[in-house]
MIDOSE-1310 file (N, C-alpha, C; in nm, 2 decimals, decimal comma, always signed):
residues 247
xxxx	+0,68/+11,36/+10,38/+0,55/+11,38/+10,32/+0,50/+11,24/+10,26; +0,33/+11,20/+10,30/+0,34/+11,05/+10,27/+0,24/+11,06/+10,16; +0,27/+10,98/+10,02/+0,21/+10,98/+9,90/+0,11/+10,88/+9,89; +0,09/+10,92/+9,74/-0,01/+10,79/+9,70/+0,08/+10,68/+9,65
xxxx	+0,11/+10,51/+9,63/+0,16/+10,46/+9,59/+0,14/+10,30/+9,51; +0,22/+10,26/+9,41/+0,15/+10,14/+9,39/+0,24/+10,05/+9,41; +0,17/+9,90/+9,46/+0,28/+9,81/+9,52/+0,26/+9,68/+9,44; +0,34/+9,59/+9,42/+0,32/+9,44/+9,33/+0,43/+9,37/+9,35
xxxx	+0,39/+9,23/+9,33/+0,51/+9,14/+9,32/+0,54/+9,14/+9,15; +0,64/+9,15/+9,15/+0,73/+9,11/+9,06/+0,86/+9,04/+8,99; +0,91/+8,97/+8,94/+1,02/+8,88/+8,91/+1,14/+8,99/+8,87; +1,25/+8,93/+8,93/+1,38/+9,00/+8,91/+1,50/+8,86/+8,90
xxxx	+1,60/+8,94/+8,79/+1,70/+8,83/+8,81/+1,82/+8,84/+8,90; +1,82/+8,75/+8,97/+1,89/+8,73/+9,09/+2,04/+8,67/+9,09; +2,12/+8,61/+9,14/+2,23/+8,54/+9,20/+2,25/+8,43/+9,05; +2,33/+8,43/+9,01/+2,35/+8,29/+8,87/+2,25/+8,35/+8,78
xxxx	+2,16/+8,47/+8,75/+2,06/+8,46/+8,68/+1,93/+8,39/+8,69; +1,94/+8,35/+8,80/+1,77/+8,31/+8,88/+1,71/+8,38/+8,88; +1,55/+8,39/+8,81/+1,47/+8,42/+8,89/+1,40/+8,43/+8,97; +1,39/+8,54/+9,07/+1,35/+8,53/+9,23/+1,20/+8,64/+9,23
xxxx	+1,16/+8,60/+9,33/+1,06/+8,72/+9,34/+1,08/+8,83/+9,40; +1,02/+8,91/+9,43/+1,01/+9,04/+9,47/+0,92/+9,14/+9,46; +0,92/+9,20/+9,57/+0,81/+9,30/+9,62/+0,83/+9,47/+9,56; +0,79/+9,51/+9,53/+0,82/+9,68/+9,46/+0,71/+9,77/+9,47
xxxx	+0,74/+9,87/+9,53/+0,68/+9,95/+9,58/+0,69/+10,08/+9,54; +0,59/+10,10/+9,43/+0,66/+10,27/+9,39/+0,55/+10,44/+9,45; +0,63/+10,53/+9,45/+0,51/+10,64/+9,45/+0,44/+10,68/+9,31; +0,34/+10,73/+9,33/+0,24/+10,74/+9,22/+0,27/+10,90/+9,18
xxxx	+0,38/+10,97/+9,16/+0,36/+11,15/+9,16/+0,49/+11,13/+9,07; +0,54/+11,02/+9,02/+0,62/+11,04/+8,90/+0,75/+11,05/+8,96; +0,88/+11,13/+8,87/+1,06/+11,11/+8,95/+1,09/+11,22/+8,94; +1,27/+11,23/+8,93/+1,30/+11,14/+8,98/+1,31/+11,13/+9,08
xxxx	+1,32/+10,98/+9,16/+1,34/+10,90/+9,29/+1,42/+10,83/+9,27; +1,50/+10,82/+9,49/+1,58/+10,69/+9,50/+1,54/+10,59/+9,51; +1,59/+10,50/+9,51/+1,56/+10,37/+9,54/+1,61/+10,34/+9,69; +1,57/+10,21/+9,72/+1,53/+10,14/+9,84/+1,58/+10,02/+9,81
xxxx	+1,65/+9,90/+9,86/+1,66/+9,76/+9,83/+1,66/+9,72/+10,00; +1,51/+9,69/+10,05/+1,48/+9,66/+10,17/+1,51/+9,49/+10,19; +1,67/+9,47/+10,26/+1,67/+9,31/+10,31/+1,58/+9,29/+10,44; +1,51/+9,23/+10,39/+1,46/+9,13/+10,49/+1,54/+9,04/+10,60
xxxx	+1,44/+9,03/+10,73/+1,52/+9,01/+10,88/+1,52/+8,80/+10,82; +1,59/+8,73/+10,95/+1,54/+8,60/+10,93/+1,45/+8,52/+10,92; +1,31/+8,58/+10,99/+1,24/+8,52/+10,93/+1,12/+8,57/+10,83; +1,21/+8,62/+10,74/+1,17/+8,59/+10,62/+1,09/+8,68/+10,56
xxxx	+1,05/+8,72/+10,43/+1,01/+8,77/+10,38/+0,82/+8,77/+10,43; +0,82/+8,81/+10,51/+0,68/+8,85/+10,56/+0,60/+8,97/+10,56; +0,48/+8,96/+10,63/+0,39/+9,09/+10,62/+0,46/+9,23/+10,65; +0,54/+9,26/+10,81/+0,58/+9,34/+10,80/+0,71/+9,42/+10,75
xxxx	+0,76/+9,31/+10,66/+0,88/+9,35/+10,60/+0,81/+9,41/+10,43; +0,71/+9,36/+10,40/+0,66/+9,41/+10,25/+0,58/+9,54/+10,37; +0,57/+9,56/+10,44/+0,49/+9,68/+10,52/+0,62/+9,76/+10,49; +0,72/+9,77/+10,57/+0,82/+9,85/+10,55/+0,83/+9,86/+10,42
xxxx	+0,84/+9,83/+10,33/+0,86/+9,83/+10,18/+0,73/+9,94/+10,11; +0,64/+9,94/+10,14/+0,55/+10,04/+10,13/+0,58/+10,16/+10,20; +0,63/+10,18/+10,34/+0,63/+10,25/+10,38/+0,74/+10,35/+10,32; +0,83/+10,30/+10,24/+0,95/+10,34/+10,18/+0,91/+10,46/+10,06
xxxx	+0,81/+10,37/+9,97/+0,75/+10,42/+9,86/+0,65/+10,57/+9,93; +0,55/+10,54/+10,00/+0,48/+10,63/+10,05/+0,57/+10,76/+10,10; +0,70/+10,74/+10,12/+0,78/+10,85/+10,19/+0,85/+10,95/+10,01; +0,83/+10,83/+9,94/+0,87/+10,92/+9,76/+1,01/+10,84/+9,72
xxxx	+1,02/+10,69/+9,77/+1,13/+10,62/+9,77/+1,07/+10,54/+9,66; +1,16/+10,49/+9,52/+1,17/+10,32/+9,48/+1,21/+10,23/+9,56; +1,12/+10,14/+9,61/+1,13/+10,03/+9,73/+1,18/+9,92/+9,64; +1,18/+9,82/+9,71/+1,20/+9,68/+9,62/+1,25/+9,58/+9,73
xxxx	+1,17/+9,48/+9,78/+1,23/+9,35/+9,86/+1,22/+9,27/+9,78; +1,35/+9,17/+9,76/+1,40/+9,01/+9,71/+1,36/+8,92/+9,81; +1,28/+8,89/+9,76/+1,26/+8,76/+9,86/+1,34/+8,64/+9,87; +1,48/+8,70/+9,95/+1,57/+8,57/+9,94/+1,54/+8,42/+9,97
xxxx	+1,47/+8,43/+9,97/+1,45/+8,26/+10,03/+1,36/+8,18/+9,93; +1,36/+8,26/+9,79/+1,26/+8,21/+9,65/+1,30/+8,10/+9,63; +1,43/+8,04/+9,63/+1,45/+7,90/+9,57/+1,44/+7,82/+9,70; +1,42/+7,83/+9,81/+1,44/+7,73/+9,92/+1,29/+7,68/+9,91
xxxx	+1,22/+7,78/+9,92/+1,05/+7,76/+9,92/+0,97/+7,83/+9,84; +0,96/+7,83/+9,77/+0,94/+7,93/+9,60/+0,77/+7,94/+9,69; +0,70/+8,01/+9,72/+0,55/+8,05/+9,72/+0,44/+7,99/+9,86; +0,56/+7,95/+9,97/+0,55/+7,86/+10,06/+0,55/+8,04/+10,19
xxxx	+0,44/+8,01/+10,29/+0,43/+8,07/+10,41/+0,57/+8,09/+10,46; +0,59/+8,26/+10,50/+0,71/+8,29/+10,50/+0,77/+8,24/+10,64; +0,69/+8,18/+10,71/+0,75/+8,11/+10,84/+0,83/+7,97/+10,84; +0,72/+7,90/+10,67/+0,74/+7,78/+10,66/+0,88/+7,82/+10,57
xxxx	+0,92/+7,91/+10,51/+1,02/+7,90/+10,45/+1,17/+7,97/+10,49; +1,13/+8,01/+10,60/+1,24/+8,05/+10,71/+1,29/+7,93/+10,76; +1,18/+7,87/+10,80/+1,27/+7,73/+10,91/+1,36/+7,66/+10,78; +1,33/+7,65/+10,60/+1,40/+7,56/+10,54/+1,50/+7,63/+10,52
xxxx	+1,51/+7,77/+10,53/+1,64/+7,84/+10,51/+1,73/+7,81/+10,64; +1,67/+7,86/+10,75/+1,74/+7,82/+10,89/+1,84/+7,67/+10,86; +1,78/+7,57/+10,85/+1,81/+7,41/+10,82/+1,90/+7,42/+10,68; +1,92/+7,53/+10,63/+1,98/+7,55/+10,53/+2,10/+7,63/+10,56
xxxx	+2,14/+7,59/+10,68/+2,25/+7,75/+10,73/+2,21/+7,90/+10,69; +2,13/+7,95/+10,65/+2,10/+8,09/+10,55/+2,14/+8,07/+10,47; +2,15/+8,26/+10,39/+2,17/+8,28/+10,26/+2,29/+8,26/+10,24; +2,38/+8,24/+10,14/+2,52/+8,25/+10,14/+2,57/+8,35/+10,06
xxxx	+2,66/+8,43/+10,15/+2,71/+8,57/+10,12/+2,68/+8,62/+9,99; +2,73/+8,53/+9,87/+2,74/+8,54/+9,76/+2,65/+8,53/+9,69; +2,57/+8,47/+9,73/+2,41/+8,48/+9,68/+2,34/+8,58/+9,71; +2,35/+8,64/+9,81/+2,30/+8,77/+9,88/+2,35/+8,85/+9,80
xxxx	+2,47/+8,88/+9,77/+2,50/+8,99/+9,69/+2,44/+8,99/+9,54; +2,43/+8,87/+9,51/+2,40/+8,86/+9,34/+2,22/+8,87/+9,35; +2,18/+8,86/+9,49/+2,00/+8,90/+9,47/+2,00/+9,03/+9,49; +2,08/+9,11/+9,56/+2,06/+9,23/+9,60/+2,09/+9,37/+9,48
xxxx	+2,26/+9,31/+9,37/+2,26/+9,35/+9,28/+2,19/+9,32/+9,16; +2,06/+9,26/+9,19/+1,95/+9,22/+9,06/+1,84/+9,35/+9,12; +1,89/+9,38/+9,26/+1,74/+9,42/+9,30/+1,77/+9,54/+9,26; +1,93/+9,60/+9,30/+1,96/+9,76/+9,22/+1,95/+9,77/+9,11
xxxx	+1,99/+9,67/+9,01/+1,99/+9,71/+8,88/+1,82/+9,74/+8,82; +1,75/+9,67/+8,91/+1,58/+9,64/+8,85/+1,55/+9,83/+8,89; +1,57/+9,85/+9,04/+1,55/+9,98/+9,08/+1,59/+10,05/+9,01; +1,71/+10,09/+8,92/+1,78/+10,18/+8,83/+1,72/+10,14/+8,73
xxxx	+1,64/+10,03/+8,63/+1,60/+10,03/+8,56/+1,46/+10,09/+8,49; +1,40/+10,12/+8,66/+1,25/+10,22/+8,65/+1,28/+10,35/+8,62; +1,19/+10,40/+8,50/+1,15/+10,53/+8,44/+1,21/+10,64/+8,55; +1,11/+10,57/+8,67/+1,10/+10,71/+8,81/+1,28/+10,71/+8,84
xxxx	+1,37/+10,66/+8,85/+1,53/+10,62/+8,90/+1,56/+10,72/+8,92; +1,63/+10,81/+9,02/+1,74/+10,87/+8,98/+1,86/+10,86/+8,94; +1,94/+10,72/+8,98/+2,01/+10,65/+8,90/+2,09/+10,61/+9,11; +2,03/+10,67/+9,17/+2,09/+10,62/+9,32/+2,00/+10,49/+9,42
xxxx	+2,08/+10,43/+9,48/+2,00/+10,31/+9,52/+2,12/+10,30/+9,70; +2,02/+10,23/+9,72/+2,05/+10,26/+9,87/+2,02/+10,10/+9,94; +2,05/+10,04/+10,03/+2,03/+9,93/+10,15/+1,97/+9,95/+10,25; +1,85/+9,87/+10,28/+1,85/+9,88/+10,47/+1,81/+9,74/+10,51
xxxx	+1,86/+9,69/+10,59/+1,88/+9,53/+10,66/+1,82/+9,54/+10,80; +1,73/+9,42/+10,85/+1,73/+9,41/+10,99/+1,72/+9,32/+10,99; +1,80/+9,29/+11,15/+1,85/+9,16/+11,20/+1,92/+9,12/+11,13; +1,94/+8,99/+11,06/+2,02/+8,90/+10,97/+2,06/+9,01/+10,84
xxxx	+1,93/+9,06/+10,83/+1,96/+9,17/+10,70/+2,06/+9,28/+10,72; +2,05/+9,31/+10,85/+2,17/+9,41/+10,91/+2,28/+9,38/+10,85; +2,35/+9,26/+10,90/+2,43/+9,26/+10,84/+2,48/+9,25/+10,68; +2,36/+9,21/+10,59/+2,37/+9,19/+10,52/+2,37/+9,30/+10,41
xxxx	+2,30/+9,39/+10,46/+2,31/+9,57/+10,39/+2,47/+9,61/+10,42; +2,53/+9,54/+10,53/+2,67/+9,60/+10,55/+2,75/+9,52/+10,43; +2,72/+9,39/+10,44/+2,74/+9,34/+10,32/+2,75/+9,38/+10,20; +2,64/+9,39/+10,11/+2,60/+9,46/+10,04/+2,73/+9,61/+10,02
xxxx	+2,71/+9,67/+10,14/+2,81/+9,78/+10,15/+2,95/+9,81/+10,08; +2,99/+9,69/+10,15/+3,14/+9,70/+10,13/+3,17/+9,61/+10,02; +3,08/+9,54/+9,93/+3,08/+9,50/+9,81/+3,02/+9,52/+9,69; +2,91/+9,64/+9,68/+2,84/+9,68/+9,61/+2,85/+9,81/+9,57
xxxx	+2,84/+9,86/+9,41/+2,82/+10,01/+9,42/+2,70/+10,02/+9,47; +2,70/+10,12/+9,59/+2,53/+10,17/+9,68/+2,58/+10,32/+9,68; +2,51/+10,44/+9,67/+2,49/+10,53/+9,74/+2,49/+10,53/+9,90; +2,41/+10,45/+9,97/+2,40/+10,48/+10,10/+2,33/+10,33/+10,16
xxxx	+2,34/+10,31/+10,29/+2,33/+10,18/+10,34/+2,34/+10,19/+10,51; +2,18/+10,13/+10,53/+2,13/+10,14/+10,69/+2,16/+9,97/+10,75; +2,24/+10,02/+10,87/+2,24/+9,87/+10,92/+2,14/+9,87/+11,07; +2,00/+9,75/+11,05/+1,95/+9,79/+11,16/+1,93/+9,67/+11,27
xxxx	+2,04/+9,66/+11,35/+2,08/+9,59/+11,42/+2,13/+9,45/+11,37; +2,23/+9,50/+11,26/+2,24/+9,31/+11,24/+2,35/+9,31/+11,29; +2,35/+9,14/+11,34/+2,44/+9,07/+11,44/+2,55/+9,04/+11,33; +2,68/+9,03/+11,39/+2,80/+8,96/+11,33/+2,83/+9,04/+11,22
xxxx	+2,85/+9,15/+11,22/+2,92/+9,22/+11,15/+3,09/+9,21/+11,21; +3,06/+9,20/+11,37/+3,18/+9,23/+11,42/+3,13/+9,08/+11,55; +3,21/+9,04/+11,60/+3,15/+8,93/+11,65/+3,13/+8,84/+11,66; +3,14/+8,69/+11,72/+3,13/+8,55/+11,68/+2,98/+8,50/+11,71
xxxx	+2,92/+8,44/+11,60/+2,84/+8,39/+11,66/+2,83/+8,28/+11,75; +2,75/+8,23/+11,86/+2,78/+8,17/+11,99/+2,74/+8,01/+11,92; +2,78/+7,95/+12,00/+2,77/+7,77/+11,92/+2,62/+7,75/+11,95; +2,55/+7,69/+11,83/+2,43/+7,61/+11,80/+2,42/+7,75/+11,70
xxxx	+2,44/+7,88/+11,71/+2,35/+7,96/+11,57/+2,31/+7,89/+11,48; +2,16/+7,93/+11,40/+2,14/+7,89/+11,32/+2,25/+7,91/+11,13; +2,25/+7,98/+11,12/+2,29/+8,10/+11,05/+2,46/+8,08/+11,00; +2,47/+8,00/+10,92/+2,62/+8,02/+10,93/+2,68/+8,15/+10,81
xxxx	+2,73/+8,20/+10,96/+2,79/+8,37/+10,90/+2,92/+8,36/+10,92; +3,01/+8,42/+10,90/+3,17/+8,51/+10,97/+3,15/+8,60/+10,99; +3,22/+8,71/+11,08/+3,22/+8,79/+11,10/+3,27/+8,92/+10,94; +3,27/+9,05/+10,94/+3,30/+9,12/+10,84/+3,39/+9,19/+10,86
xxxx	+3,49/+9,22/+10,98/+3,55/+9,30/+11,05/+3,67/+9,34/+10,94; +3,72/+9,23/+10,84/+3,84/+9,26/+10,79/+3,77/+9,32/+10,66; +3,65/+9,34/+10,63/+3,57/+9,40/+10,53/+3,58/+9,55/+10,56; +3,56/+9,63/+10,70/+3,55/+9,77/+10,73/+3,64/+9,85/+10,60
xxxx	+3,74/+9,81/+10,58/+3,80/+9,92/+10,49/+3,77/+9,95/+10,34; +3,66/+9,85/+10,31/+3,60/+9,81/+10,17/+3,48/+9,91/+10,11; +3,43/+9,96/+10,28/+3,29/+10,00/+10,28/+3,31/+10,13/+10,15; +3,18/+10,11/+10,07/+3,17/+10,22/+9,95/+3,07/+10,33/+9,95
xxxx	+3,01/+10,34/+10,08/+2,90/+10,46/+10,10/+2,90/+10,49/+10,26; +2,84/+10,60/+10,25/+2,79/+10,67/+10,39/+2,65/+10,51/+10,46; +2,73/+10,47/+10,58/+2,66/+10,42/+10,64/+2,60/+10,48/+10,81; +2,46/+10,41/+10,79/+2,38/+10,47/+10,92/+2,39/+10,30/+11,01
xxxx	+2,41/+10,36/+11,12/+2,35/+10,20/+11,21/+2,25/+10,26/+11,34; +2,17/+10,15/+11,34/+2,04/+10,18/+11,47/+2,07/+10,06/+11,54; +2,09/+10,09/+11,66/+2,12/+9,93/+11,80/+2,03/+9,99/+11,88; +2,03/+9,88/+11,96/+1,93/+9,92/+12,10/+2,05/+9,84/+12,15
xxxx	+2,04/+9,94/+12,27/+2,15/+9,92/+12,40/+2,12/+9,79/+12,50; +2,04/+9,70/+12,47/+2,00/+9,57/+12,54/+1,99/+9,47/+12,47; +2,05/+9,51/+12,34/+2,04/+9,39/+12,25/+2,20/+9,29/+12,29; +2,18/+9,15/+12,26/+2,31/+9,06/+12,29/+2,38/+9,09/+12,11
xxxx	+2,33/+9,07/+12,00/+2,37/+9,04/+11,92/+2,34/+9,10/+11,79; +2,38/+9,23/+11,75/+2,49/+9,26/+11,80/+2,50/+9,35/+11,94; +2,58/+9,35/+12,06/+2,60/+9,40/+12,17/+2,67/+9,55/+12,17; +2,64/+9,63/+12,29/+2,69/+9,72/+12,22/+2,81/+9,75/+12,24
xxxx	+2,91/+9,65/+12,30/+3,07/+9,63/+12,29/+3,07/+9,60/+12,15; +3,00/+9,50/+12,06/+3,02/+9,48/+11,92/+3,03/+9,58/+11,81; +2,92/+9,72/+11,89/+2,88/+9,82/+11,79/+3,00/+9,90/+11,82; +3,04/+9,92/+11,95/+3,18/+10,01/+11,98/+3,29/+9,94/+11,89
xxxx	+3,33/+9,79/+11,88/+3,42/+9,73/+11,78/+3,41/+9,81/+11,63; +3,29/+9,79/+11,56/+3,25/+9,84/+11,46/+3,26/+9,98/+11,41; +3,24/+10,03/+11,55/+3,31/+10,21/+11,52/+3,42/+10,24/+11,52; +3,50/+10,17/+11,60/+3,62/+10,17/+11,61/+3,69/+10,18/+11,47
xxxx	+3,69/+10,03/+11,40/+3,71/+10,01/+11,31/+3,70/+10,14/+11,21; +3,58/+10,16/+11,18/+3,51/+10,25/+11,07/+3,55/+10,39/+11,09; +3,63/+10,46/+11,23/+3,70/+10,60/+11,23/+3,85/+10,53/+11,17; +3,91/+10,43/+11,22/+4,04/+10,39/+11,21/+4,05/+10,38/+11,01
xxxx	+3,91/+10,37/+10,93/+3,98/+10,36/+10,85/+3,91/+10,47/+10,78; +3,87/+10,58/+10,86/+3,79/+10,70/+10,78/+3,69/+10,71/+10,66; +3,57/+10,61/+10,72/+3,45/+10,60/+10,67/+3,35/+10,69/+10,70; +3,27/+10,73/+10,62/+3,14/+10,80/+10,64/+3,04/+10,74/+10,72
xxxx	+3,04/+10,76/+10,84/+2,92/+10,66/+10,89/+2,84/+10,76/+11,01; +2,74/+10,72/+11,06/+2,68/+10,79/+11,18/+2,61/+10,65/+11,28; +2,61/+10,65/+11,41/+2,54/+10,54/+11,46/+2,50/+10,60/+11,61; +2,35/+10,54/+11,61/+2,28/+10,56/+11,74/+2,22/+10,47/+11,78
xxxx	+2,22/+10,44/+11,93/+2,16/+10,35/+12,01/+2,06/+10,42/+12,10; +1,94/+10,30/+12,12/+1,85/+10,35/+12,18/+1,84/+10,29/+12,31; +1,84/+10,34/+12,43/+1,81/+10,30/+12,54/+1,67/+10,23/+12,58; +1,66/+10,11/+12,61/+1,50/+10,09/+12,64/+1,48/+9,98/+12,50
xxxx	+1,59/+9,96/+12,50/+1,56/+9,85/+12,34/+1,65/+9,76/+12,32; +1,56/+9,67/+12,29/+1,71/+9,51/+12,25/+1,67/+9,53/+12,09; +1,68/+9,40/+12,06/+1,68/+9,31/+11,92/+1,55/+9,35/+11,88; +1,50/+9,39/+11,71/+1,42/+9,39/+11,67/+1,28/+9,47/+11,76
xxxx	+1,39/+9,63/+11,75/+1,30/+9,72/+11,82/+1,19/+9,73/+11,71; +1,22/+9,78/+11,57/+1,12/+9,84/+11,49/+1,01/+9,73/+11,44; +1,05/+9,65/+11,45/+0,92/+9,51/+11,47/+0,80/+9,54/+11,51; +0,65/+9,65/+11,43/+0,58/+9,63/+11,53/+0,48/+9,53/+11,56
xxxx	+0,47/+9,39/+11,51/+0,41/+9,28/+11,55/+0,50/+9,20/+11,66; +0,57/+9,23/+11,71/+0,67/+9,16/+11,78/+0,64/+9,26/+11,95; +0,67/+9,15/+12,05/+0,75/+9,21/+12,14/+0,82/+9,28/+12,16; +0,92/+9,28/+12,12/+1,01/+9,35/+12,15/+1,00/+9,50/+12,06
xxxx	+0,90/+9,54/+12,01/+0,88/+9,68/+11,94/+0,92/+9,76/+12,07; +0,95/+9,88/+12,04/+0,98/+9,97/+12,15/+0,94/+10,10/+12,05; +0,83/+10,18/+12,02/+0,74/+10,29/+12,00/+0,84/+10,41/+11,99; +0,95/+10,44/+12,06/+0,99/+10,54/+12,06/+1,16/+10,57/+12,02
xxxx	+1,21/+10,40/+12,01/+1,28/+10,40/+12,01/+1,27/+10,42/+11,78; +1,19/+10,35/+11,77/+1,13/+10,30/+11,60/+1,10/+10,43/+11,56; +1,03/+10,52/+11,67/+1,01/+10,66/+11,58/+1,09/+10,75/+11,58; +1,19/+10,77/+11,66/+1,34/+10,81/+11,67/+1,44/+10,74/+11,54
xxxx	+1,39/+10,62/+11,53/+1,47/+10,56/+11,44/+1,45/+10,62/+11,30; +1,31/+10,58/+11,26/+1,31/+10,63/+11,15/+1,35/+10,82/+11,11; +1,30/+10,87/+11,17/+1,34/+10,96/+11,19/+1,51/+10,99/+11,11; +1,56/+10,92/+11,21/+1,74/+10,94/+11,13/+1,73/+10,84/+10,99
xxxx	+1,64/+10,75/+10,95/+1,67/+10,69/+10,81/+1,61/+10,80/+10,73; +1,54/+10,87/+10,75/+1,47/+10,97/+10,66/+1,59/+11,08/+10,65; +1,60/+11,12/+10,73/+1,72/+11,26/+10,74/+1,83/+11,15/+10,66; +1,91/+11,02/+10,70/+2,00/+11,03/+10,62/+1,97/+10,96/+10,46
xxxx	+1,86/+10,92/+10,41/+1,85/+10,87/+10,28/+1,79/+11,03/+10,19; +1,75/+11,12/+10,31/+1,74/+11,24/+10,24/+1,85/+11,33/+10,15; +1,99/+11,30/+10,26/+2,10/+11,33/+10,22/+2,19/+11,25/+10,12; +2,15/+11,14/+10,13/+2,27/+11,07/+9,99/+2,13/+11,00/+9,93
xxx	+2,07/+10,99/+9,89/+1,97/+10,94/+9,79/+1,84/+10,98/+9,72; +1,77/+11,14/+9,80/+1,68/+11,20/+9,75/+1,78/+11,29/+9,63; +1,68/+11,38/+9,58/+1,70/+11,45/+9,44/+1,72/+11,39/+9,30
């Protein structure tokens, strides 16, 4: 059911106690509500990543994007502040966690809270919601297509990541993953690695791949959107944030 809602930037404290920005998106029909802690893909805190952040609230969710890349380019075009993060290797793990755990505690700090908070990542963010996962208290955590969870990245990446593989047994919530079956990275030998793992250590998880889809299906300013595969998708984020984060 899609509500009325109100959306704003706002300041949250982040990683060391930084100040970072961020996007928050609430419904207007009162609580209580889950929250949402929407990471953002690589590049960068843009139009349709604050779109998906609305679209969270409009469904009866506390949204909230960190704009990780606040101290690289504090108020700079999110394209222009991608490339300094890129040339920056990314975020670093640790930092990611300490902006993500500013972003839950800010979400549990609203009136409307249930007191449950939740992840969803794409691309770079993918893996970083898994992140997040297996080092955060979350209720629940969507990984949507991010690379190198399981994986090497190939020589020149921008992005210096490791893999998370020896992390699987850490994970603290019911996780969802969305791949498209033509993506390189993550591939879907990497997503079979990943399941593997995640039965072997008797985690809560569910995962679906879509046929007819690479990298950055739910993208819809991009090429590579795929309509059916995104509306199928969300579909299972709604059914599963219904079950561990509504009420």
């Amino acid at each position: 059911m899609i509500g009325d809602l109100h959306a704003e930037t706002v300041h949250i404290q982040g990683a060391g106690g930084d100040e970072i920005e961020a996007y928050l998106a609430q419904p207007l029909d009162g609580g209580p509500r889950g929250g949402v802690i929407v990471i953002h893909h690589m590049p960068g805190y843009d139009e349709g990543t604050l779109e998906i952040t609305r679209r969270f609230a409009a469904h009866g969710y506390l949204a909230i994007c960190p704009n990780l890349y606040s101290r690289e380019a504090p108020g700079a075009d999110p394209d222009d502040a991608a490339a300094v993060a890129r040339a920056n290797g990314g975020v670093p793990d640790e930092r990611l966690l300490g902006d993500v755990a500013g972003a839950a505690a800010h979400l549990r700090s609203l009136p409307a809270s249930n007191g449950k908070v939740g992840t969803i990542g794409y691309c770079s963010g993918g893996r970083q919601s898994f992140l997040a996962a297996v080092s955060l208290d979350l209720d629940a955590a969507v990984d949507c297509y991010g690379a190198f969870v399981t994986g090497t990245p190939p020589e020149g990446f921008p992005l210096q990541v490791a893999p998370l593989e020896d992390r699987v047994g850490d994970l603290r919530c019911p996780l969802l993953g969305l791949f498209g079956a033509e993506d390189k990275y993550p591939s879907p030998e990497h997503v079979a690695e990943l399941e593997r793992l995640l039965k072997e250590a008797g985690k809560t998880y569910e995962f679906h791949t879509y046929e007819d889809a690479g990298h950055g299906f739910f993208a819809t300013d991009r090429p590579s959107h795929r309509p059916q595969a995104a509306k199928e998708g969300w579909q299972e984020i709604w059914s599963f944030y219904g079950r561990y984060l509504a009420g």
